[in-house]
C-alpha positions as CSV (number, residue, x, y, z in Angstrom):
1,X,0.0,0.0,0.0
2,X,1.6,3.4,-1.3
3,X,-0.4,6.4,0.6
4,X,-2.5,8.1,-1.8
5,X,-2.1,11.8,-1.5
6,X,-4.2,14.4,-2.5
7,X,-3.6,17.1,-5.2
8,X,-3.0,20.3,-3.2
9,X,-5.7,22.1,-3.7
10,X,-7.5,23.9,-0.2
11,X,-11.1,22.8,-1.4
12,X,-10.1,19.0,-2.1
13,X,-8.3,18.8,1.4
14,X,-11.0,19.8,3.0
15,X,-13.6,18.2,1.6
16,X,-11.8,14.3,1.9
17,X,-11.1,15.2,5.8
18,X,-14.9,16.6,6.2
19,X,-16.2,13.1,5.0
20,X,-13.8,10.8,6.3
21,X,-15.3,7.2,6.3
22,X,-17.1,6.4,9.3
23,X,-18.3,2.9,11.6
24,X,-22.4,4.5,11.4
25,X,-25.1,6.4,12.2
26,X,-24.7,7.9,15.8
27,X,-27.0,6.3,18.7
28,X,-27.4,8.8,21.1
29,X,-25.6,11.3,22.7
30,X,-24.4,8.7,25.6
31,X,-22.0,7.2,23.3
32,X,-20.2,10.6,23.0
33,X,-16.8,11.6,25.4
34,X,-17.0,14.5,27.7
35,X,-19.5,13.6,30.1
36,X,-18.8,14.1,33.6
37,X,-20.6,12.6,36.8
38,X,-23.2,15.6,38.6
39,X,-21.6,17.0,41.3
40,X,-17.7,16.4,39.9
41,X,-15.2,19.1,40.9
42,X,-13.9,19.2,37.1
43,X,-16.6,20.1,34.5
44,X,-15.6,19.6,30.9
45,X,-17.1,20.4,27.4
46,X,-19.6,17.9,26.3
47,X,-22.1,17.4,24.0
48,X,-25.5,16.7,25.5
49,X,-27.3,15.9,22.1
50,X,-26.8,15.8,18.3
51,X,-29.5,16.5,16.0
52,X,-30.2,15.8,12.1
53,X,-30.8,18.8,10.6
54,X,-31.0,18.0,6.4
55,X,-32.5,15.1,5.0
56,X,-31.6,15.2,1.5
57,X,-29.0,13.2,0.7
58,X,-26.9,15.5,-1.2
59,X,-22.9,15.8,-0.7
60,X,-22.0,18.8,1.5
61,X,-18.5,20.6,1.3
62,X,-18.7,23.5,3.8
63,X,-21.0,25.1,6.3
64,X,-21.6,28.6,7.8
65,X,-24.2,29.9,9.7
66,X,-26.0,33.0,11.9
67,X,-28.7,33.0,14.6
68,X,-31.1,32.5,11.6
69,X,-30.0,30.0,8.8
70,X,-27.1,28.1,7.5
71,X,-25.2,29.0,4.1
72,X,-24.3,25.2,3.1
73,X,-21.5,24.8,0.1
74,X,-23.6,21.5,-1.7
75,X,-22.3,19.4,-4.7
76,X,-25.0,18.2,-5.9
77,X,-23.6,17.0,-9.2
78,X,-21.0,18.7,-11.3
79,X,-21.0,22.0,-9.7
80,X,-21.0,23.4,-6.3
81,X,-23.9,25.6,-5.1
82,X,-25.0,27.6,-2.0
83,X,-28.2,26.7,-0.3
84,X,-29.7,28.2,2.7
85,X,-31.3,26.3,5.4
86,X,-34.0,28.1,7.7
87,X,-33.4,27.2,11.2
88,X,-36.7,28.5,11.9
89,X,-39.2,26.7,9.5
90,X,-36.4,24.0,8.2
91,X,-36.8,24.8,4.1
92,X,-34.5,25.0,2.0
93,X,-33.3,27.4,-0.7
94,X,-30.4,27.9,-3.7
95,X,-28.9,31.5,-2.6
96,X,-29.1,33.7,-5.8
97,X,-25.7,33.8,-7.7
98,X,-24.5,34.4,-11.3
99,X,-21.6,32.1,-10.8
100,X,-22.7,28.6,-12.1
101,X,-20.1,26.6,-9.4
102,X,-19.1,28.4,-6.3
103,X,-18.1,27.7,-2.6
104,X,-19.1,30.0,0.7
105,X,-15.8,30.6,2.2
106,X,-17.3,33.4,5.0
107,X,-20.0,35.0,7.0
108,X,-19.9,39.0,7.1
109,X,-19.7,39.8,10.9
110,X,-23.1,42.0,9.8
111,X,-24.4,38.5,8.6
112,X,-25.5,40.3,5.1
113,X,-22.7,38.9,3.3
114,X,-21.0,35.5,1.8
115,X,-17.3,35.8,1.0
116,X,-17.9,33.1,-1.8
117,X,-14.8,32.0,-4.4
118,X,-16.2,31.3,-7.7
119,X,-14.7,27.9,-8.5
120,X,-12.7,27.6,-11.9
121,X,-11.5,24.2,-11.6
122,X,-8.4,22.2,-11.2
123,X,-6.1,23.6,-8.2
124,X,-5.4,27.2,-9.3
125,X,-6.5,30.3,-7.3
126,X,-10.0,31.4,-7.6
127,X,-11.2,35.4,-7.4
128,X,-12.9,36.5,-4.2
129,X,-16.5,37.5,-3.8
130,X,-18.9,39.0,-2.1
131,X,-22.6,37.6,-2.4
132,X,-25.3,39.7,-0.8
133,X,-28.0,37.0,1.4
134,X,-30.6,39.7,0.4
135,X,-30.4,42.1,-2.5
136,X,-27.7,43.6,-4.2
137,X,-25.4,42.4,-6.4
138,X,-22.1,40.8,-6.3
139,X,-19.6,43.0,-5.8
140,X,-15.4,41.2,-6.5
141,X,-13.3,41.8,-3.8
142,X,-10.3,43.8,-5.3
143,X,-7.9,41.5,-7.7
144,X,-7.2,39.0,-5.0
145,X,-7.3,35.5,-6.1
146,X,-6.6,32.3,-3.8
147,X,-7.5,29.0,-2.0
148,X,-9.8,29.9,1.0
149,X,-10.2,33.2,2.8
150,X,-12.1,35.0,6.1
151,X,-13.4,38.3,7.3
152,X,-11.7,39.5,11.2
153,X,-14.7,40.1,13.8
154,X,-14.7,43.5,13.4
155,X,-15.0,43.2,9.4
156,X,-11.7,45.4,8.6
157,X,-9.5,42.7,7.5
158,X,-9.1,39.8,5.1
159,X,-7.1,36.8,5.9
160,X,-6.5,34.6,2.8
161,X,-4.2,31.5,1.6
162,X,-2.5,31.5,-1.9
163,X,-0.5,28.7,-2.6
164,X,1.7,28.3,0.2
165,X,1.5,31.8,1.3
166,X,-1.2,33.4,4.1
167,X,-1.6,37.1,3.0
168,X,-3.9,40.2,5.1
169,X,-5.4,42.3,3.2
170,X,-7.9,45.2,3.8
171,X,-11.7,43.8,3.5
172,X,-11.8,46.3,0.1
173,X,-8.8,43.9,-0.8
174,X,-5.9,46.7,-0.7
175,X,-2.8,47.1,1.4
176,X,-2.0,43.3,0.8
177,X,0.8,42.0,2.4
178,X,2.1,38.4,3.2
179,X,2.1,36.8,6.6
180,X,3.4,33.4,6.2
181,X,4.7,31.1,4.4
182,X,4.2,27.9,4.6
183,X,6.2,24.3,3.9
184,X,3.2,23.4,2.1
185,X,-1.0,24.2,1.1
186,X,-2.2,27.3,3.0
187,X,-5.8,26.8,3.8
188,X,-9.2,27.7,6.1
189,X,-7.7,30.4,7.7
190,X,-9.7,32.0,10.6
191,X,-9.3,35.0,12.9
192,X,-9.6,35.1,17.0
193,X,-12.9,36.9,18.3
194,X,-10.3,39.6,19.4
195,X,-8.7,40.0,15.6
196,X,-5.2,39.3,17.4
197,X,-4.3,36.2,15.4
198,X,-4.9,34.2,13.2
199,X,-5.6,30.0,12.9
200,X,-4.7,28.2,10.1
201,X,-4.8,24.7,8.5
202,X,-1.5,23.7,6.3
203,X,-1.9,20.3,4.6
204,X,1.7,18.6,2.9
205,X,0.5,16.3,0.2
206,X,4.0,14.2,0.0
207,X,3.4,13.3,3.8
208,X,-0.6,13.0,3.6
209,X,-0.9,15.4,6.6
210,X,-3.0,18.2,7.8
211,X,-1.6,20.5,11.3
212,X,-2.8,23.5,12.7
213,X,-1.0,26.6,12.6
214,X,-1.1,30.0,14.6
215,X,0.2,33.9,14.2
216,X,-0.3,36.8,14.9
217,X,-2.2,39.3,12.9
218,X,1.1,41.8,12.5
219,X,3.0,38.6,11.5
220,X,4.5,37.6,15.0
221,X,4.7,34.2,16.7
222,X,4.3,31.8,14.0
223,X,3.9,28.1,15.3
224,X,1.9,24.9,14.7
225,X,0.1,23.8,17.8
226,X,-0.6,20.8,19.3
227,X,2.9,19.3,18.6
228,X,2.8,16.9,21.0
229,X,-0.7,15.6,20.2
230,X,-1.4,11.9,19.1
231,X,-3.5,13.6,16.1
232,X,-1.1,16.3,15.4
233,X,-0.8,15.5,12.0
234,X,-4.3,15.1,11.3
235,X,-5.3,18.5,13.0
236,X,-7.4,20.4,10.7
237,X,-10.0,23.1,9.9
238,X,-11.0,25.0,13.0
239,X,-13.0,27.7,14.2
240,X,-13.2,30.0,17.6
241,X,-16.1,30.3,19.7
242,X,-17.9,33.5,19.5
243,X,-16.8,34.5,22.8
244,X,-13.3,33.4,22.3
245,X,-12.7,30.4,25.2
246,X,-12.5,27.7,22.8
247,X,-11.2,26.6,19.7
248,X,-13.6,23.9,17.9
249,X,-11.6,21.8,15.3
250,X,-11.3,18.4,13.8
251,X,-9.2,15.4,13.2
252,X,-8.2,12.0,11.8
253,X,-7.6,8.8,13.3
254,X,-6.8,6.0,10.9
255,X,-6.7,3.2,13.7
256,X,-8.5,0.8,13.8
257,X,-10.9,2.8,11.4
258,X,-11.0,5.9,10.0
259,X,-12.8,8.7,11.9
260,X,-13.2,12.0,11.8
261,X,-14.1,13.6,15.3
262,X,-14.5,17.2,16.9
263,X,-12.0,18.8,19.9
264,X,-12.0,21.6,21.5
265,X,-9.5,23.6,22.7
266,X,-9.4,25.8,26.0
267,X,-8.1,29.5,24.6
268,X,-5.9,31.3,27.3
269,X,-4.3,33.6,24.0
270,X,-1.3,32.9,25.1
271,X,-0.3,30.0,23.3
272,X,3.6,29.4,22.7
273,X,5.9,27.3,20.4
274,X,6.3,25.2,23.1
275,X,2.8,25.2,24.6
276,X,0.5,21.9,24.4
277,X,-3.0,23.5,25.1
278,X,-5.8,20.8,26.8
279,X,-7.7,19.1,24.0
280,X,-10.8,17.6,25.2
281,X,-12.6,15.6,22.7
282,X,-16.6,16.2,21.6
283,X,-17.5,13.1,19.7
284,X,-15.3,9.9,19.3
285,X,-17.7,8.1,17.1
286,X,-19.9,6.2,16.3
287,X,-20.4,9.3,13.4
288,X,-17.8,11.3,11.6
289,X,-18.2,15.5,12.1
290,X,-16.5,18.0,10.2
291,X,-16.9,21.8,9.4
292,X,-17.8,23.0,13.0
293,X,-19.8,26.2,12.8
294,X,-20.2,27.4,16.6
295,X,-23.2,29.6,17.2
296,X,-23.8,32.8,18.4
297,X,-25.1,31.4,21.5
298,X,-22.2,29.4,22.4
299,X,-24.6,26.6,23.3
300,X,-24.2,24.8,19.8
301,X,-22.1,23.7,17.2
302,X,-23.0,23.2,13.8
303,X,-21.5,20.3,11.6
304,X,-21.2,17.8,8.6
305,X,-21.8,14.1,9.4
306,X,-21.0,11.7,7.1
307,X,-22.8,8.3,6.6
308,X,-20.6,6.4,4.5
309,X,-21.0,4.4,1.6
310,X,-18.8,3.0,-1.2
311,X,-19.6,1.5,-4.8
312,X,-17.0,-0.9,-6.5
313,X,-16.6,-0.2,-10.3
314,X,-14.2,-0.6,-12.9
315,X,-13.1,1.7,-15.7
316,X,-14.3,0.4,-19.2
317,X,-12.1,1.4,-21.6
318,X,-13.5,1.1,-24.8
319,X,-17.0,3.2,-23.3
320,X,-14.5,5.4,-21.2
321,X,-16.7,5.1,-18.2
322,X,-16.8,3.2,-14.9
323,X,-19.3,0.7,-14.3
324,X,-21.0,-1.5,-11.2
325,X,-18.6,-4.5,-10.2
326,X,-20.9,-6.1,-6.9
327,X,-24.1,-5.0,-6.4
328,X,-25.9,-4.6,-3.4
329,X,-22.7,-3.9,-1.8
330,X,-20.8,-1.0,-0.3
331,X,-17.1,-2.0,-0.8
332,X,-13.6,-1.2,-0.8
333,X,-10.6,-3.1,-1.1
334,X,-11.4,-6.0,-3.8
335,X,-9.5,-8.9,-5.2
336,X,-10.2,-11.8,-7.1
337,X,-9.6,-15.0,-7.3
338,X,-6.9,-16.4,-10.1
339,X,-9.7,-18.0,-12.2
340,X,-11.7,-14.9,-12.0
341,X,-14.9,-16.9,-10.6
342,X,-14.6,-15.0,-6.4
343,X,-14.1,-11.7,-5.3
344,X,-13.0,-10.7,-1.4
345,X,-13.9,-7.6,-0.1
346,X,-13.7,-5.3,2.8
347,X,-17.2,-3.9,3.8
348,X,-18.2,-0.2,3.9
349,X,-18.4,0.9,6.5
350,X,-17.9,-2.0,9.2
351,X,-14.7,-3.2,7.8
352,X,-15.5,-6.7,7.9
353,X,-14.4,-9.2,5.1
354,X,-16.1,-11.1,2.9
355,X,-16.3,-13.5,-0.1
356,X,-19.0,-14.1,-2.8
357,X,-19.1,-15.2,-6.4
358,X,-18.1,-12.6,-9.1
359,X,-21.7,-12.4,-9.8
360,X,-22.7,-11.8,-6.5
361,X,-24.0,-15.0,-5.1
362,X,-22.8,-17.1,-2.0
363,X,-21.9,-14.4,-0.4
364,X,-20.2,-15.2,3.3
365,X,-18.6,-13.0,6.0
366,X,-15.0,-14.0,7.2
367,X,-14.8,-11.6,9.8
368,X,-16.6,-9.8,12.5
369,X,-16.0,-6.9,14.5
370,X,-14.3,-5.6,16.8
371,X,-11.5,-6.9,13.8
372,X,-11.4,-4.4,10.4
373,X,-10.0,-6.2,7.9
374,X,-8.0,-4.4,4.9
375,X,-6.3,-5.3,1.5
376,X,-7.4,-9.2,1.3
377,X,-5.7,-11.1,-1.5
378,X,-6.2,-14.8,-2.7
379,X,-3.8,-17.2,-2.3
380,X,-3.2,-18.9,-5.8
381,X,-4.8,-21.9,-5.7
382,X,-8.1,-19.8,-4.2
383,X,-8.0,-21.6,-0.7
384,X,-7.5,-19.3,1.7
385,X,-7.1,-15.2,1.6
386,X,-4.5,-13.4,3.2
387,X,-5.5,-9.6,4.5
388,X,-4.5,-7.0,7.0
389,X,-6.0,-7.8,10.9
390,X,-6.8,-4.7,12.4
391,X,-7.5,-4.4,16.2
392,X,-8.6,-1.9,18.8
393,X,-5.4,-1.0,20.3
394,X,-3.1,-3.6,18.5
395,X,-0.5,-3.2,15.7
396,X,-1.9,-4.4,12.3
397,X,-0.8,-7.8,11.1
398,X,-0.8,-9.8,8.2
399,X,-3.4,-12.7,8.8
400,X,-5.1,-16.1,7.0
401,X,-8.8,-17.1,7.1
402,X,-10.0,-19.9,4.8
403,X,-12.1,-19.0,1.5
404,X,-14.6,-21.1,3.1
405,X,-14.9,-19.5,6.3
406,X,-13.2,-20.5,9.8
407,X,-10.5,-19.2,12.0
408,X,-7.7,-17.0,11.1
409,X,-4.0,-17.2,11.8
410,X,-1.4,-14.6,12.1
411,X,1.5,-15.1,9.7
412,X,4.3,-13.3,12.3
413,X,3.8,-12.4,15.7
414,X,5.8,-9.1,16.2
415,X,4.9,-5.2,17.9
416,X,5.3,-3.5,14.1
417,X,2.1,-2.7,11.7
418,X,2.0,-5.3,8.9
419,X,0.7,-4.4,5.3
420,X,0.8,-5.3,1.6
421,X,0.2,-9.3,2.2
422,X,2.0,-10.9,-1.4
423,X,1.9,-14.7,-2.3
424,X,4.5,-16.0,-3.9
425,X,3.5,-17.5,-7.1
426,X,3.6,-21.0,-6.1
427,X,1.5,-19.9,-2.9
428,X,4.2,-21.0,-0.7
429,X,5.4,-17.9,0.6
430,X,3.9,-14.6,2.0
431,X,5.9,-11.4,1.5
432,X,5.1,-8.6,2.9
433,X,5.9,-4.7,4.1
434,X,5.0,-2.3,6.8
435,X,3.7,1.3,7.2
436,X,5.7,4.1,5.4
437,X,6.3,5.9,9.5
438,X,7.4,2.8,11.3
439,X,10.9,2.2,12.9
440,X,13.0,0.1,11.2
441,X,10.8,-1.2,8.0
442,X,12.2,-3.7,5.8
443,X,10.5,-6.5,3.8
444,X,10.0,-9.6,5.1
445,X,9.1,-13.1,3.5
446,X,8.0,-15.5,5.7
447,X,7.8,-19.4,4.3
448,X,4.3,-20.7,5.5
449,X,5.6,-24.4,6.1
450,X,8.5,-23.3,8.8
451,X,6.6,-20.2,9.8
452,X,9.7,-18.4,9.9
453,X,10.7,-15.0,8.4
454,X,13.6,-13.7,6.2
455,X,13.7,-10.1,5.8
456,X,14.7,-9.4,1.9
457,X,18.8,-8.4,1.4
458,X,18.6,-4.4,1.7
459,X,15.4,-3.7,1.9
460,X,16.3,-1.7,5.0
461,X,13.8,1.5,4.6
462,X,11.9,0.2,2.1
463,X,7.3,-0.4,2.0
464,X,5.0,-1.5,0.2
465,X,6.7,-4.4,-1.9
466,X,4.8,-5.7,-4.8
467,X,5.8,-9.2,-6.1
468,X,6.0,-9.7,-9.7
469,X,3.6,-12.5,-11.4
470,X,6.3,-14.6,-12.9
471,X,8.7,-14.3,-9.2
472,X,11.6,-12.7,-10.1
473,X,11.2,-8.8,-9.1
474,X,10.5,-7.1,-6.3
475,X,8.9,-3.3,-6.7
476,X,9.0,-1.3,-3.2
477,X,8.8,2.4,-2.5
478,X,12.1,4.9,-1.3
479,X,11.1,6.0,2.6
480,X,10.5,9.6,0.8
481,X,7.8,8.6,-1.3
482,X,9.9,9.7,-4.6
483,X,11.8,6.5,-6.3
484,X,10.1,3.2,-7.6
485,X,12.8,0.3,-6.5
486,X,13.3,-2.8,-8.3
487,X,14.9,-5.8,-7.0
488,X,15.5,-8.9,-8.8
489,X,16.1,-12.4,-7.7
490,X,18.0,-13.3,-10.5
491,X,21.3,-11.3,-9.2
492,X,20.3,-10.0,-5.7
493,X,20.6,-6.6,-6.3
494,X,18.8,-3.8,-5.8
495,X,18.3,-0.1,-8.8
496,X,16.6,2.3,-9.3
497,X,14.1,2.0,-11.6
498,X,11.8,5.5,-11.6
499,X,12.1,8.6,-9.7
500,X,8.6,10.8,-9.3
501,X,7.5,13.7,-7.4
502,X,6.7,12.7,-3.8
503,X,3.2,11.2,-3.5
504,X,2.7,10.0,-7.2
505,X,3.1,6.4,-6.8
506,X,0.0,4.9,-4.9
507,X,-1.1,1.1,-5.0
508,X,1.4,0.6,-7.9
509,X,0.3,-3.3,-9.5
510,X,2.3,-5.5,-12.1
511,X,1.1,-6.4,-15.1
512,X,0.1,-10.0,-15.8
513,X,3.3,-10.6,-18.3
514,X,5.4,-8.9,-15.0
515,X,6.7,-6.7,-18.0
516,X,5.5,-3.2,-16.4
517,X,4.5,-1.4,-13.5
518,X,1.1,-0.1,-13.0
519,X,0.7,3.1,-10.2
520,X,-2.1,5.3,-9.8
521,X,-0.8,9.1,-9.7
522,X,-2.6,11.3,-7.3
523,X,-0.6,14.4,-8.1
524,X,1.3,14.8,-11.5
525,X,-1.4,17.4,-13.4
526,X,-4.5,15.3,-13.7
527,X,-5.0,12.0,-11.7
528,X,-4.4,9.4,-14.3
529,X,-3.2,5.9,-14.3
530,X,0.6,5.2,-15.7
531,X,2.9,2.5,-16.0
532,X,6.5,2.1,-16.9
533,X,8.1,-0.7,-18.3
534,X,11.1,-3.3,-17.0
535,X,14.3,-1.8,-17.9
536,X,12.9,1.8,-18.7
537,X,13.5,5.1,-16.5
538,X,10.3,6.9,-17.9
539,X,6.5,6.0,-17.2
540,X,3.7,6.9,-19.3
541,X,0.2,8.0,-19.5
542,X,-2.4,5.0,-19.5
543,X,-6.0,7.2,-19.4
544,X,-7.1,10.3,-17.0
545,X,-9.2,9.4,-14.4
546,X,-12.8,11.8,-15.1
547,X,-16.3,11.6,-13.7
548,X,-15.5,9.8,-10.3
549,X,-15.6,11.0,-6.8
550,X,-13.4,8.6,-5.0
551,X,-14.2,6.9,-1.0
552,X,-11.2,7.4,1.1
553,X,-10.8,4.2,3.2
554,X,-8.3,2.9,5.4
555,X,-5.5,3.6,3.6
556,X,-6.5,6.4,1.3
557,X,-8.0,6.3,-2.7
558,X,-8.0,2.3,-3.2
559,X,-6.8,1.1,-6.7
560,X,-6.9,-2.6,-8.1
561,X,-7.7,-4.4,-11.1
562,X,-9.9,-7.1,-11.9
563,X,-9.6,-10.5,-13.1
564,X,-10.1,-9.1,-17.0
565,X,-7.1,-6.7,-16.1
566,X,-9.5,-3.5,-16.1
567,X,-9.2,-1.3,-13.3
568,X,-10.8,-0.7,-10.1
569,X,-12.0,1.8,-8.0
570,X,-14.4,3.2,-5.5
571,X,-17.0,5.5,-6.3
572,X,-17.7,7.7,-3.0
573,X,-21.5,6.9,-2.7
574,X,-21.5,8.8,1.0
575,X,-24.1,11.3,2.2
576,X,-23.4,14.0,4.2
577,X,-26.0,15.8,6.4
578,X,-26.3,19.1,8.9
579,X,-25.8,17.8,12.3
580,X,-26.9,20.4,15.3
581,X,-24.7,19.2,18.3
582,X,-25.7,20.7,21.8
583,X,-23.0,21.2,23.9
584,X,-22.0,22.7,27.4
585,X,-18.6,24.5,27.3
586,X,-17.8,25.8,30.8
């Protein structure tokens, strides 16, 4: 498993960490952390109830809101519109606009305004907006162009992210001058209540992470926070309390499934380089939340819940569209068997495993939670399925379950996170890697009649190994995410075989004839499919992936192909609904 990264671009960060894969639909607010006993000497933030707001189905991008309504970004098909949502009579309503695809980046502090970004496509800066929620007419906010952007409290002042850069500006959009810049993507800057600083989100899409950065408005004291923080590198997209004692944000845990969930932070306004401010967690599941919007009152928080949901397809190329694998099921993670006749999967969202017929029929569950299971692959002879064993509080590790159903075995007890289970081609063998961040990663081969391992000569610092069909390469991935290695049996040896920009080499597959290389590139211009061949430096285009919205599971944008050799992916079939969450923040 290479990462999959996502392109830089402010709107396309945002969005993947708003809707996040989730375990389900939230039970009641019992289930949520923060709740302290009556009568106990410390009280903490809590929510005491959530609340479905929408109903409709449709996928949601961003949220704002006043005492009245809530401006919701929606992508309803190709283009993004604004809708308003009466908190009063619950109806629903497209905000005027002459831009046919636009985002709501803003409130005015009057509430009479949107500070909306026309969207032009692809992951260049947009112009800057302002959308009367009345009448009038939109008026363009200087020449400024950019990612993402906010009004101060007071309504002077205009923070916004270009590139890598955070810039002020005057609300008008003159006197503009640059803040910050960053060691990567700039974006959902917000003021402090007070208009002293300044929040920020900066996302690196070689590394896959999101952190949270502060400074202050004059340009002082820049620092990320929350350093020391488990979910440090997942910290994303936060927002201030009207009156200023807390900051509501969210992050990303990726173990043992992927949630998003929302913290809060205690704001003394004296936060330091070196300063790890309480974080007190709001929700911790069963639901993923993103795009807090606190309200005026201070007694709610407004936010995107996802219910997840994931369709299998594969790209047809001669009708240059994707069409239905399974159906009936929400799945990620596929493989089939050698004669083409089963498919594994990993379910959407419980993360269980299962086995049917290519068709569909005989279906049968392997696994059952608390275990998620990831990346399953057949043995060759279509007898057993090795996959990655996920549970609460454990390293990950390589296991085997029988086609037919029954217990499964570890392959190699040991305290590191196992991935990337390959069988040898005579099925006597299991090779396998470990996550790109671990201590000490190597590949390992481990012989499935002595049960013991051998870890492959040199592979010190390598991940996810991919065996070739016919046995005699190895494929793995430089610790930097930029250079394709190569090994080969043959003479023992390790090259070089392709050097890429950080992050454009994701679930690379071999060919059936082990004569190329197959990768899925996340960030080279348009997301496409390549390959490059045995013995060649240079990879080439194979088509542009259009017209899908892909699920981020477990281990980001799944790729595969299928037994005809087309390729594989999962369509994002999640809905994403207004949550209200009452909370008490003392």
């Amino acid at each position: 498993m290479a990462t999959a990264h996502e392109k830089a671009s402010a709107v396309r960060v945002s969005s993947v960490l708003a809707v996040a894969a989730v375990v389900g639909i939230i039970a009641a607010a019992g289930f949520l952390p923060g709740s302290h006993a009556r009568g106990s000497a410390l009280a903490l933030p809590r929510v005491t109830s959530v609340t479905q707001v929408t109903h409709d189905g449709v996928s949601k991008t961003n949220l704002l809101s006043d005492d009245s309504n809530l401006y919701v970004t929606e992508w309803p098909a190709a283009h993004h519109l604004i809708a308003r949502v009466s908190l009063q009579r619950s109806d629903r309503s497209i905000v005027p606009s002459p831009f046919s695809n636009l985002q709501a980046l803003d409130l005015s502090p009057d509430r009479t305004q949107l500070l909306v970004s026309p969207i032009q496509g692809g992951a260049g800066d947009n112009e800057f907006w302002t959308l009367p929620v009345g009448s009038g007419s939109p008026q363009r906010v200087g020449t400024l162009t950019g990612r993402d952007a906010t009004w101060s409290a007071d309504g002077q002042h205009l923070a916004f992210a270009k590139g890598s850069v955070l810039h002020l500006a005057s609300s008008t959009g003159t006197r503009v001058r640059e803040l910050f810049t960053a060691n990567g993507s700039v974006f959902a800057p917000r003021f402090s209540p007070d208009g002293q600083r300044i929040r920020f989100t900066v996302g690196d899409a070689a590394q896959n992470t999101t952190s949270i950065w502060e400074i202050g408005q004059d340009g002082s004291n820049p620092h990320a926070l929350f350093n020391n923080w488990q979910y440090a590198s997942t910290a994303c997209c936060g927002s201030w309390t009207p009156d200023g004692r807390y900051y509501i944000f969210q992050a990303t845990q990726s173990s043992p499934t992927t949630i998003t969930t929302l913290w809060a932070s205690p704001d003394s306004g004296r936060d330091t380089k070196d300063a790890t401010p309480a974080l007190i967690p709001l929700t911790n599941g069963p639901m993923s939340f993103g795009n807090a919007s606190p309200a005026a009152d201070n007694k709610t928080i407004w936010a995107i819940g996802v219910q997840p949901a994931g369709e299998a397809v594969k790209y047809d190329s001669d009708k240059h569209k994707f069409v239905p694998l399974v159906s009936g099921v929400s799945a990620t993670d596929l493989d089939f068997s050698s004669d083409g006749n089963w498919v594994t999967y990993v379910a959407i969202p419980e993360g269980t495993l299962w086995r049917c017929r290519a068709n569909g029929g005989e279906s049968l569950q392997l696994t059952s939670a608390p275990e998620r299971a990831a990346l399953p692959h057949w043995s060759p002879d279509g007898k057993h399925i090795a996959y990655v064993s996920m549970q609460p509080g454990q390293p990950g590790k390589i296991s085997i379950i029988p086609a037919g159903g029954g217990v499964s075995q570890g392959l190699l007890t040991e305290s590191r996170s196992q991935v990337d289970a390959n069988w040898s081609p005579d099925g006597n063998r299991i090779m396998f890697g470990y996550l790109h961040d671990a201590e000490g990663i190597n590949i390992q081969i481990v012989d499935l009649k002595t049960h013991k391992g051998v870890a492959v000569p040199k592979s010190d610092g390598l991940f996810s190994p991919r065996w070739s069909p016919d046995g005699r390469y190895i494929a793995a991935l430089s610790p930097d995410f930029t250079t394709v290695m190569v090994f080969d049996f043959e003479n023992q040896k390790w090259s070089n075989w392709l050097t890429e920009s950080a992050g454009a080499v994701s679930y690379p597959v071999w060919s059936a004839d082990s004569k190329y290389l197959y990768f899925d590139d996340l960030v080279t211009d348009e997301e496409s499919i390549r390959r490059v061949k045995v013995g060649e430096r240079h990879a080439e285009r194979v088509f542009v992936l259009q017209g899908i919205e892909r699920y981020p599971g477990a281990f980001g944008l799944w790729t595969g192909r299928a037994a005809d050799g087309s390729w594989m992916f999962v369509r994002d079939r999640s809905t994403q609904e207004v949550y209200r969450l009452s909370v008490e923040l003392p």
